[in-house]
Each structure stands twice: as C-alpha cells, then as structure tokens.
C-alpha positions as CSV (number, residue, x, y, z in Angstrom):
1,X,5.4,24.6,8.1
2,X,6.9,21.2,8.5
3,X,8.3,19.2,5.4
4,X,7.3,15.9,4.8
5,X,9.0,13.6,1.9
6,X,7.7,10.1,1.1
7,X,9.9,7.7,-1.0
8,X,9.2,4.2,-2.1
9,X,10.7,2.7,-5.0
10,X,7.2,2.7,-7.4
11,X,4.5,4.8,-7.7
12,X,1.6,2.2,-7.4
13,X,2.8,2.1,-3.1
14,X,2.3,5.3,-3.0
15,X,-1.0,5.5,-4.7
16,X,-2.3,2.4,-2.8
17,X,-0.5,3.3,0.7
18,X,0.8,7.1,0.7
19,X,-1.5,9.5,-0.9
20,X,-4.5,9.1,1.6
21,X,-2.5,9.6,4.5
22,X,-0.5,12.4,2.8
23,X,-4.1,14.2,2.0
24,X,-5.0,14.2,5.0
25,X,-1.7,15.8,6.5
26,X,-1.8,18.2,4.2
27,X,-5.5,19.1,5.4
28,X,-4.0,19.9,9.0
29,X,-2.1,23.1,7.2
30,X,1.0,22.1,9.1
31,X,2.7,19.9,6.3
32,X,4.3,20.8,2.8
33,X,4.0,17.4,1.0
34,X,6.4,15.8,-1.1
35,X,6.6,12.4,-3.6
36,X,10.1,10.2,-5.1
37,X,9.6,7.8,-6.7
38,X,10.8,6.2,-10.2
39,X,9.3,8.2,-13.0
40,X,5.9,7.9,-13.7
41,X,4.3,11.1,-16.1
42,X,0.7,9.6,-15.6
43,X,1.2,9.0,-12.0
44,X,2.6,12.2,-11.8
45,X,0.1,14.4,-13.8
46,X,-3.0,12.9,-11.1
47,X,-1.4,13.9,-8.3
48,X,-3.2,17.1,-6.4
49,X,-1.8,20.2,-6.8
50,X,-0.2,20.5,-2.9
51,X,2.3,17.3,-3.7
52,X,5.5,18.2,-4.6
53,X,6.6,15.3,-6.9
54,X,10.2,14.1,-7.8
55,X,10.8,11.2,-10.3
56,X,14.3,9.2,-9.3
57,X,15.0,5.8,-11.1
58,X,15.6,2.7,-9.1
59,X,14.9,-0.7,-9.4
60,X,12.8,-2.9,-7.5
61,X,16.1,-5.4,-8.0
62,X,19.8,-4.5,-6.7
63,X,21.5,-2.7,-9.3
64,X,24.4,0.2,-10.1
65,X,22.0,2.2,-10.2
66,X,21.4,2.6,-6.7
67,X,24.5,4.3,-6.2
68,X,23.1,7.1,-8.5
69,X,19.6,6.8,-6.7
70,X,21.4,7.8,-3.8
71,X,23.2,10.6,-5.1
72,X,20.5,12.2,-6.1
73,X,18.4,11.6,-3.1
74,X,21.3,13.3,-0.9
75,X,21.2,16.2,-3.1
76,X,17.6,16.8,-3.4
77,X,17.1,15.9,0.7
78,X,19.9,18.5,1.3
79,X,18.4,21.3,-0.9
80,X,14.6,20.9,0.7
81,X,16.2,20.4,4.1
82,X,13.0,18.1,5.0
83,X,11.7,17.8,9.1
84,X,10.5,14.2,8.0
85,X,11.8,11.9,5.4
86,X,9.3,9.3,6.0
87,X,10.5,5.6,3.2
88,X,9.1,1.8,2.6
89,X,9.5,-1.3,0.3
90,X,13.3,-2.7,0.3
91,X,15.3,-0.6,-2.6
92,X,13.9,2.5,-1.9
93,X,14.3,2.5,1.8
94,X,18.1,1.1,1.2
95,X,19.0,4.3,-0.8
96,X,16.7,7.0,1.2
97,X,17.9,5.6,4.6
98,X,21.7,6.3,3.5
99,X,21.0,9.8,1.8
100,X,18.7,10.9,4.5
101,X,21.8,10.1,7.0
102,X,24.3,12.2,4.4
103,X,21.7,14.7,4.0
104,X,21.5,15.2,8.0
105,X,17.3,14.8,7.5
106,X,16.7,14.7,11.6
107,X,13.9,12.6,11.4
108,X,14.4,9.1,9.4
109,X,11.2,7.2,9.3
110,X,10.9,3.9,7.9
111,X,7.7,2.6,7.4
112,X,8.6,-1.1,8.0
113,X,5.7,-2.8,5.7
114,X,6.9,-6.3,5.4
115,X,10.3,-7.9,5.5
116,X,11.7,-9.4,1.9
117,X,14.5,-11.4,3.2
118,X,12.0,-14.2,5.5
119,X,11.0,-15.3,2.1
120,X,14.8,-16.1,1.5
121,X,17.3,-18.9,2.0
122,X,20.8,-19.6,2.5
123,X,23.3,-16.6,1.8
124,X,20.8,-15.1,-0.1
125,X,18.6,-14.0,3.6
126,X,21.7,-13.2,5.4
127,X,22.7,-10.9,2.6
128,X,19.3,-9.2,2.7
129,X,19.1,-9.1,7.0
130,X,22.0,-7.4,6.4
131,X,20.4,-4.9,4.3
132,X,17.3,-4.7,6.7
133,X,20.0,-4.2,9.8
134,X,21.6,-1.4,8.4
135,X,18.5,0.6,7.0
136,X,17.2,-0.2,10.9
137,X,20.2,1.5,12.0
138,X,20.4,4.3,9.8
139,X,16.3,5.1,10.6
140,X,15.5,7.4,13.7
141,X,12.7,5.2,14.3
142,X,10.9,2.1,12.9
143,X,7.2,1.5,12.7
144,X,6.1,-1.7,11.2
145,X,2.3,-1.9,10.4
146,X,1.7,-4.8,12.3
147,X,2.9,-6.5,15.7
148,X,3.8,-9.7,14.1
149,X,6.4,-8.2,12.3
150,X,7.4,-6.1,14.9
151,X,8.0,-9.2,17.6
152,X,9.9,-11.2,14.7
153,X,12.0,-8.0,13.8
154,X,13.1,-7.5,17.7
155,X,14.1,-11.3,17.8
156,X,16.0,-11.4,14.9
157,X,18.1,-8.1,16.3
158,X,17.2,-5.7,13.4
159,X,16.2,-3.3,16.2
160,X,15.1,-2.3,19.8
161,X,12.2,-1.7,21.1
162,X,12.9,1.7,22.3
163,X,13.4,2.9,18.8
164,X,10.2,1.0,17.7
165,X,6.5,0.7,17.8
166,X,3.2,-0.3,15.8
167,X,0.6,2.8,15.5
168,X,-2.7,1.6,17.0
169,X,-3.7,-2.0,16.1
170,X,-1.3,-2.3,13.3
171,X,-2.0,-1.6,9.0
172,X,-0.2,1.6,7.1
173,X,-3.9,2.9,5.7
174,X,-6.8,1.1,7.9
175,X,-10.0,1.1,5.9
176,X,-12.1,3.9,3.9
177,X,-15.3,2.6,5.2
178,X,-17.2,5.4,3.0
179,X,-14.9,3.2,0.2
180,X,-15.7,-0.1,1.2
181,X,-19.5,0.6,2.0
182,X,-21.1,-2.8,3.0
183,X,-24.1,-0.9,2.0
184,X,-23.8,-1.1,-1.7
185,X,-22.8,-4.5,-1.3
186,X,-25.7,-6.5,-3.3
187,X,-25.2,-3.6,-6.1
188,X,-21.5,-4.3,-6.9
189,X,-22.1,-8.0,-6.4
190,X,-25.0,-7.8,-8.8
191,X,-23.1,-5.8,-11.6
192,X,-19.5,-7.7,-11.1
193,X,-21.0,-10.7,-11.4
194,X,-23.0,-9.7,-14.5
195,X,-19.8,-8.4,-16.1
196,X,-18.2,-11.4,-15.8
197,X,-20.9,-13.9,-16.2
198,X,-20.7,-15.8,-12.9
199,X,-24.1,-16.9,-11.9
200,X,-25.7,-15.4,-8.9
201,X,-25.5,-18.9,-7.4
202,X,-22.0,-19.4,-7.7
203,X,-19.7,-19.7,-4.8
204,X,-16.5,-17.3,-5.4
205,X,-13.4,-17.0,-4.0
206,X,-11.0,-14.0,-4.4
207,X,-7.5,-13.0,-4.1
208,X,-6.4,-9.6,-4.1
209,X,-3.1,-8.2,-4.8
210,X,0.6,-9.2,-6.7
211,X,0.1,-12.6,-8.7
212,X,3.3,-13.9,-7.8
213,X,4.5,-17.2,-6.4
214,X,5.7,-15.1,-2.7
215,X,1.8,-14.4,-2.2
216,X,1.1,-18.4,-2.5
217,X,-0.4,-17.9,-5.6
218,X,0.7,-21.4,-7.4
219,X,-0.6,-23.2,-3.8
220,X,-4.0,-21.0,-5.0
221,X,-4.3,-22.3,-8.1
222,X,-3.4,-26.0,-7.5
223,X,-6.1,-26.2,-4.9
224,X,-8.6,-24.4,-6.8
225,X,-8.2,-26.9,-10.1
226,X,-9.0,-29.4,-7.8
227,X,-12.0,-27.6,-6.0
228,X,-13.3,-26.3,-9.1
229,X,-13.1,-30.3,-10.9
230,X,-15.6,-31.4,-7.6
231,X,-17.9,-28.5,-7.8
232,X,-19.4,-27.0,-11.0
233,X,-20.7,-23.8,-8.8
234,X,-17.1,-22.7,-8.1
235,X,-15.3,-19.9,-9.5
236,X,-11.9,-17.6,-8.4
237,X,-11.4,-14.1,-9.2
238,X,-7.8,-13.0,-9.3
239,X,-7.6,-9.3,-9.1
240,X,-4.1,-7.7,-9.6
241,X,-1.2,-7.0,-11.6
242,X,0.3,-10.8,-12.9
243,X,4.2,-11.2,-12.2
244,X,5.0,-14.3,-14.6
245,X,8.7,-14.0,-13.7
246,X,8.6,-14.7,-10.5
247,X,8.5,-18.3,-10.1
248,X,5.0,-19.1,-11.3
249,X,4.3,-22.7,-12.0
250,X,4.2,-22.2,-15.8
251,X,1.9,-25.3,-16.5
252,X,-0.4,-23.9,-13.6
253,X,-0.7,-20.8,-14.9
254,X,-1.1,-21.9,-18.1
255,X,-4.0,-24.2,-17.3
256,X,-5.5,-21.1,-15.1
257,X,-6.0,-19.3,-18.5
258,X,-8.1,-21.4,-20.0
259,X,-10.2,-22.2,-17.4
260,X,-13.8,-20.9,-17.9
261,X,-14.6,-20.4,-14.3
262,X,-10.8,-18.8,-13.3
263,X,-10.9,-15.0,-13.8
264,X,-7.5,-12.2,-14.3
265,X,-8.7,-9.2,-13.6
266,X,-5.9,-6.6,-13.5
267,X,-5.5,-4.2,-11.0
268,X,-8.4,-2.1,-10.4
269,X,-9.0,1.1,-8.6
270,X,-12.5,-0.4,-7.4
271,X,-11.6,-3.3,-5.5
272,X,-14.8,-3.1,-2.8
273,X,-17.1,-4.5,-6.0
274,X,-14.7,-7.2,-6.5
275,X,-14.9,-8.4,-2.9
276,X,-18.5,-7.7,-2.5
277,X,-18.7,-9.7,-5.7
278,X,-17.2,-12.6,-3.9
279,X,-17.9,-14.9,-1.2
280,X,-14.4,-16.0,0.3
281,X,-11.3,-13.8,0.0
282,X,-7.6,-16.2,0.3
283,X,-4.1,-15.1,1.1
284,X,-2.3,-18.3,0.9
285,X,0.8,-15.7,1.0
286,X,4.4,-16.6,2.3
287,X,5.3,-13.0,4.1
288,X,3.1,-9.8,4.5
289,X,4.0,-6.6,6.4
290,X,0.1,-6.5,7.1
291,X,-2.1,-7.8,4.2
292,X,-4.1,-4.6,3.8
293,X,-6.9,-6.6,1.6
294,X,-7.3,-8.6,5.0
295,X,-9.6,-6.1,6.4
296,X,-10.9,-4.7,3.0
297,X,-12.2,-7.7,2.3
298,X,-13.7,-8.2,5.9
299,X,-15.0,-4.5,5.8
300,X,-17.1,-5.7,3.2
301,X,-18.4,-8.7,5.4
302,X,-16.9,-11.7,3.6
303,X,-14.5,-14.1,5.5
304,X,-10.8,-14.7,4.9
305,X,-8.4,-17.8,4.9
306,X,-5.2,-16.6,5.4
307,X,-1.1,-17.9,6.1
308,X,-0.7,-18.6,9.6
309,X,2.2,-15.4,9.5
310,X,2.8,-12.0,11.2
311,X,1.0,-9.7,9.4
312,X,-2.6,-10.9,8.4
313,X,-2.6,-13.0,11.9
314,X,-3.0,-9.4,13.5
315,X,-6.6,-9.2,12.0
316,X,-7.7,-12.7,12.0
317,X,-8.6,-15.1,14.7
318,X,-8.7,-18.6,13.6
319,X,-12.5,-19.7,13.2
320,X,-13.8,-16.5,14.6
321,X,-13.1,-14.1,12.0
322,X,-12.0,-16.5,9.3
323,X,-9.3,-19.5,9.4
324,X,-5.7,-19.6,9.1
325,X,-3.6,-22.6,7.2
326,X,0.1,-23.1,7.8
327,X,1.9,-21.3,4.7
328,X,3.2,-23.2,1.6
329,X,0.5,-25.9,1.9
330,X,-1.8,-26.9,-0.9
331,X,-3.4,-29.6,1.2
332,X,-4.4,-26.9,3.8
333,X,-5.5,-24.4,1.6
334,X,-7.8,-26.9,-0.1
335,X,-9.6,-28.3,3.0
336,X,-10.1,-24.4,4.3
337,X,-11.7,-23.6,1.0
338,X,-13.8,-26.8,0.6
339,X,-15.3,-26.0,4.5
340,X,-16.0,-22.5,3.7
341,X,-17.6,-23.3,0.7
342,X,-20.1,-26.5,2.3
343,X,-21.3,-24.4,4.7
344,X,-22.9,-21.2,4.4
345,X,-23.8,-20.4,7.5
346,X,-20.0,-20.2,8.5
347,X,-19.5,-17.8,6.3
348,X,-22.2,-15.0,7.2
349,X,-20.9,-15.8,10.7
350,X,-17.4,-14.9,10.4
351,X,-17.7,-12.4,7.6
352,X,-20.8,-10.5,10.3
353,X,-17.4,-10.8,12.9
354,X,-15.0,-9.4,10.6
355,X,-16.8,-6.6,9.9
356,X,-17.4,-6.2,13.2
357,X,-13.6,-6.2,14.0
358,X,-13.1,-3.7,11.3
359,X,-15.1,-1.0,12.4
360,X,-14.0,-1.2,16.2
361,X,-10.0,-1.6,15.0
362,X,-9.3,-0.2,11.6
363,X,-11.1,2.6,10.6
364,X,-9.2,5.2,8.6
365,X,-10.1,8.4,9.9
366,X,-8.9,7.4,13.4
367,X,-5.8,5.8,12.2
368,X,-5.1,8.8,10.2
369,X,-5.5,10.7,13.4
370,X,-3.0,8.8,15.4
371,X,-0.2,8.6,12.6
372,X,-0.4,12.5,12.1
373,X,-0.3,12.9,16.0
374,X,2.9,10.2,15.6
375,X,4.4,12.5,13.0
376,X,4.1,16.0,15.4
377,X,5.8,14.2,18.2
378,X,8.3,12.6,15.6
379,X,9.5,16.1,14.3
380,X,8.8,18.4,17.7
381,X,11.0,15.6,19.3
382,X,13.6,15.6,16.9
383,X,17.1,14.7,17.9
C-alpha cells in the first residue's frame, strides 16, 4: 500500500482539483489517501470515508505563520512516512516543498497549476520567482497542467526539462463528460434561465471562476456596460466566489450591481447548467495554470474568448475553437464579444469544434488513467 498526501493551502482546490483524482486512486486498492489543508469542519465532515484529513492553518498571503505551517507539516510527513507527497497553489507548496525535504518524503510532487509571480512587477516578481525557484528545486519533479506554462517555466530557469513534464495534453482534472452532459443541455438552459429571468432569446455571456481583477474581471465588466448599453438582448452571468479586495474597480463593480441584466451568482457545485444556460463563456484573465472552465465550457458546446496566455491557449485555436484577445485589453475583449454575439452561426460552429476537441483531448477517465500510471512510475522509481 503506497501513501499519498495532497496539500494545497484551501480546501475549495482540493474539492474542485484533488478529490476526483484522489477517488479514483483510491479505487485502484494500491493508495492510502490523505488531505492538509487549512481547517475546514464542513469540508472535512463530506469527505469519504478512505481520506485521511488533516486541518493546518496557512494563509493564502505570506505570513509568520508559515513558519509554524511548516513545522507541523515536517512532523506530521515524518510520522506517516508518505511514498508521495503530491502540493499546488503558492503558500501551500512553499511550506510542503520545505517540510517534505526535512521530512525525507522521497517523492516531492508539485502540481505546478499556474505561476503567481507573471502577474507581478518590479521587486515584488523577483521576490516571488524566487519563491517558485526554490519550491522547483526542492520538488523531485514538476508537472504543470499545461505546455504553455511549462515552455515559460523552462525559459525563465525555474527548472529543467529532465525533471519536468505535462501529463497528456495538459489540465489537472480533464472533463466529467457524464458531468458536463451536452445532452441535458436545453434542460439546464431552460431552468437557469427561468431562475433568473433571462429571456430565452437573450444572448448570454458567462464567466466562471474567482471575481478578481487577476482573472480580467474589471476589462469584463467595462466591456460588457458598453455591449449591454447597444443591445437590449444582452446579459452576463458571473458565477463564482467575489474577491472585492483585490483590486476591483470599485465604481465598476458598483455599477455591475445594479444592473438588471448583470448576474452574481456565487460559486455553485452545478456549473454545467450555468454554461449550458449561456451562449459565450470569457476569460479575459491575466495568468492561468490551465483555465479548467475552458474545456467545461466547451464540453458543453458553447465557444470561448479567451487571453492570448499559456494555459487556456493549450485548448483554444484562434477562430477554430473560439478566439483569443491580447490580455488587459478592454477594446479587444469588446470587439470579440460584439462578433460572437452578431453572428450566430459562428457560434454553433466553434462551440460544435470545441466539443469536438474535448472529447478527443480531455476526457477524465483517460486522464485519470495516465496520472495514476504517472504516480506508480513516480513512487516505484523513487530516488
């Protein structure tokens, strides 16, 4: 029986990321499963049976307490004496990285799902390449989820590529097509709709994940105020957890919350019926290790407009599959959405090639298969 720990720095990555992929290496009857992450009871009290589960505070921002993260981590690492300590998002692989290392752990995984200091300037991004050179260096072995990231990652020196690699055509979970089931697309767009009023008509577009100003959300809502002043059949669905504090264009955001046709949603466990709900799915975003709602949103046959970056590049082909706009440009964004919605046609066309892409690429089942066949040679092959 080989031990497996996953660590990220909140619970909702590994609900969103983790827990499929740790279900289904359970399943083989070779792995004993284990969770840290800061302490969550409800989080903690849904999670099967088979996952061992151990709460450790940190801090999605640098603090003392890392030190004390880490302490506890080395402790805890040593007692299980894991094959596989397996980490992603920036805090959490900082302190498991160094306690794995203290802790001897012979296999140091990190997951490498996006890169927080390109969204950085001045001594700010070198002090945060230096954080990403040294968890690089710490890690047995480095697996970005898409080859964007990995080609910028090799050229900025934060590793080699003989200690690297990208498992199949790139994303950390693929696509749950019994999930996203194109099938019971004109239900959920029937009933989301209904729920929140928009006419069957309208044209909408969708964003999925963080509202905060790194995923390109004030370029979002800028262009949409102006798209939805032209047309009177528009309307945007914003589906996620809002982050206020992190640079939001106040008076944007304000505005967006009174506008009849601009929808918060929250995060949902059901996001399929949000996207089948919708016409257009945008990612106007800054940085992405992937963009996982990329290819949920095509699974579900509607096309994307998306930030000409690693990451959601790996899945789209400019005017084949949806388009791509340089990043940080409202003027961009706008034109992309005012094509996509003046033409119809365009849409059924790429959305009919995105699925198409999906199925061939980024089913789940197989990518589960070839990370769990990753994860035998990773701990058989151990240094």
């Amino acid at each position: 029986m080989y031990k497996v720990c996953f660590v990220t720095t909140v619970s909702i990555t590994l609900k969103s990321f983790v827990l499929d992929f740790a279900k289904a290496l359970y399943e083989t009857g070779d792995f004993e499963i284990h969770f840290i992450c800061s302490d969550d009871p409800e989080f903690a009290d849904a999670l099967p049976d088979y996952i061992h589960f151990k709460p450790i505070p940190m801090k999605r921002r640098i603090s003392a307490d890392g030190l004390k993260a880490i302490r506890k981590m080395t402790a805890y690492f040593k007692k299980e004496r894991f094959d596989l300590v397996q980490y992603s998002t920036p805090n959490a692989s900082c302190y498991a990285s160094v306690a794995a290392k203290k802790a001897g752990i012979p296999c140091r995984l990190y997951c490498q799902w996006g890169i927080a200091y390109v969204g950085f300037r001045g001594i700010a991004r070198w002090v945060f390449k230096q954080f990403e050179k040294m968890i690089c260096r710490l890690s047995t072995k480095i697996e970005p989820d898409s080859f964007g990231n990995l080609h910028f990652a090799h050229k900025e020196g934060l590793y080699t590529a003989d200690k690297s690699g990208v498992i199949g055509f790139g994303s950390a979970r693929g696509v749950d097509l019994s999930k996203f089931d194109i099938a019971q697309k004109p239900l959920w767009r029937h009933t989301i709709r209904q729920q929140y009023g928009i006419p069957k008509e309208a044209t909408v577009f969708v964003f999925v994940g963080r509202i905060t100003r790194d995923k390109g959300i004030n370029e979002l809502l800028e262009a949409s105020e102006t798209l939805l002043h032209r047309h009177k059949d528009i309307y945007l669905l914003l589906v996620g957890n809002t982050e206020k504090t992190q640079l939001l264009d106040a008076d944007l955001y304000q505005r967006s919350q009174t506008e009849e046709r601009i929808v918060y949603t929250d995060y949902t466990d059901n996001v399929e019926q949000y996207l089948a709900a919708s016409d257009v799915y945008v990612l106007p975003s800054y940085r992405e290790g992937f963009g996982s709602a990329v290819i949920e949103a095509q699974a579900m046959g509607i096309p994307v407009i998306v930030s000409d970056i690693p990451g959601p590049t790996d899945a789209v082909t400019n005017g084949h599959n949806g388009l791509t706009i340089p990043k940080a440009d409202t003027a961009a964004l706008l034109e992309a959405m005012e094509q996509l919605y003046g033409n119809a046609e365009q849409r059924s066309v790429l959305g009919q090639n995105g699925v198409a892409l999906v199925r061939e690429r980024f089913e789940q089942r197989e990518l589960f298969g070839q990370m769990i066949a990753d994860r035998y040679e990773m701990i058989r092959n151990k240094p």
